[in-house]
N, C-alpha and C positions, 0 to 999 in steps of 0.2 A: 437556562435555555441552552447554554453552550456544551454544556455536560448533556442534553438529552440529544441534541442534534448531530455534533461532530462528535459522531464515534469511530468516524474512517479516517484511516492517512491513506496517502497514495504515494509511493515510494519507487523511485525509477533509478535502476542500477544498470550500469554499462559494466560488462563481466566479460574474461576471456570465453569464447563459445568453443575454443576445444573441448571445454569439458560441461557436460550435462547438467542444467540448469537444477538445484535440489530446494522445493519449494518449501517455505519453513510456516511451521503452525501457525493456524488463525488467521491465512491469508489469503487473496485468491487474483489467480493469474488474469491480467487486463491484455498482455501483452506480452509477446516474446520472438523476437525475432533479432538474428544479427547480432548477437550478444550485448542487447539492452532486452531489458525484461522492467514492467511495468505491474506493480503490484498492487491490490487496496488492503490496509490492513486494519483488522475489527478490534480497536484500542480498548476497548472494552476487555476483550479475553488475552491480548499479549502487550508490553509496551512497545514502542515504535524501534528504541536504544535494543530490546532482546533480537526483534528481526533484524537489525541493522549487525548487530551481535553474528547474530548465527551465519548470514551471508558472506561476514567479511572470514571468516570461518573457511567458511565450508566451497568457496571459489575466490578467485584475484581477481577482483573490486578496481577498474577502473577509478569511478564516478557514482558517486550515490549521491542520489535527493528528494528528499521529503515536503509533499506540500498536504494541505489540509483538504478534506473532501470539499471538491467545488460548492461554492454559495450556490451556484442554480440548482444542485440535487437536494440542499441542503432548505431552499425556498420550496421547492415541487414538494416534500417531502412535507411540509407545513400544510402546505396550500393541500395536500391529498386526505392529510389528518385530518382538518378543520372544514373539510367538504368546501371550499372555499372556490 
């Protein structure tokens, strides 16, 4: 069940914002303001270590953190399948 459900991470990077946010594949912007940007990424098509990869890359990385897609999306998403 855990492999059908949690195929998102959500990953929150505090970044210098002099320079232009570059949003890395298989992701999608939640959030971006003030040089914190809040991302969900679809584990399924990249691993969480490649986007964490490409960002520390491609901008100066503060703070980065990874948490798992919220249990309440993760229940609705059950409860929406099963007509429940």
């Amino acid at each position: 069940m855990k492999e059908k459900y949690n195929t998102t991470s959500v990953l929150t990077v505090d970044y210098d914002a002099s320079h232009d946010f570059i949003m890395p594949e298989h992701t999608e912007m939640l959030y971006n303001e003030n040089g914190r940007a809040v991302l969900s990424i679809d584990t399924e098509k990249t691993p969480v270590s490649h986007v964490v990869s490409f960002l520390t890359q491609a901008l100066t990385v503060f703070d980065i953190s990874v948490q798992p897609r919220p249990i309440e999306e993760i229940i609705a998403e059950i409860y929406e399948e099963f007509s429940i």
